[in-house]
C-alpha positions, 0 to 999 in steps of 0.5 A: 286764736291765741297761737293755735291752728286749724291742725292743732285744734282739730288734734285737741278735738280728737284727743278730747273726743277719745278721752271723754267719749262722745256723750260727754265731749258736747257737754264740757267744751259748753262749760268750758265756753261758759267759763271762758265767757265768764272769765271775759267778762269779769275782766272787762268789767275790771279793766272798766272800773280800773280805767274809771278810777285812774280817769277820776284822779286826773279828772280830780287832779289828786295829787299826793300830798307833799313832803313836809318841809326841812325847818330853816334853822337845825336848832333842835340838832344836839350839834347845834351847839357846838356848830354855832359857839364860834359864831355867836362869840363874834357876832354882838348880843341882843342887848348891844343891839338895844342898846346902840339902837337907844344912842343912836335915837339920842344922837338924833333927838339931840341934833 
């Protein structure tokens, strides 16, 4: 019993008794009985419906939903700009790329 001995409730009883008189006594500790009961129950019948919810997530494999991914590029960054100017002044255009690619089908048609 939660910690209390058998001296301990018998000196609750008695102090009980003296306070409350020995018409009244009977009564209150049966509502205090029913109270502790409806109390039991109620957190049974919680405890219940928590180990169903937590069972129906596994049994449903719920998962949070994933963060959303990093993009590959940071062209929207305002630094952008300024990060990649040394790389695009080296490396070649669309353009030459078009082009070298249009030579090297002559050479090939021409051979």
């Amino acid at each position: 019993m939660s910690g209390i001995g058998f001296s301990e409730l018998i000196i609750l009883f008695l102090i009980g008794l003296i306070v409350l008189g020995p018409q009244r006594l009977p009564r209150v500790a049966s509502q205090l009985g029913t109270w502790l009961g409806q109390a039991r129950r109620m957190t049974r019948v919680m405890r219940r419906q928590l180990e169903d919810e937590l069972n129906l997530e596994k049994e449903l494999n719920i998962r949070p939903p994933p963060r959303p991914a990093r993009p590959a590029d940071d062209s929207y960054s305002p630094n952008y700009a300024a990060k990649h100017e040394t790389a695009d002044a080296d490396s070649p255009t669309v353009e030459t790329e078009v082009n070298n690619a249009a030579e090297d089908i002559a050479e090939e048609k021409g051979a």
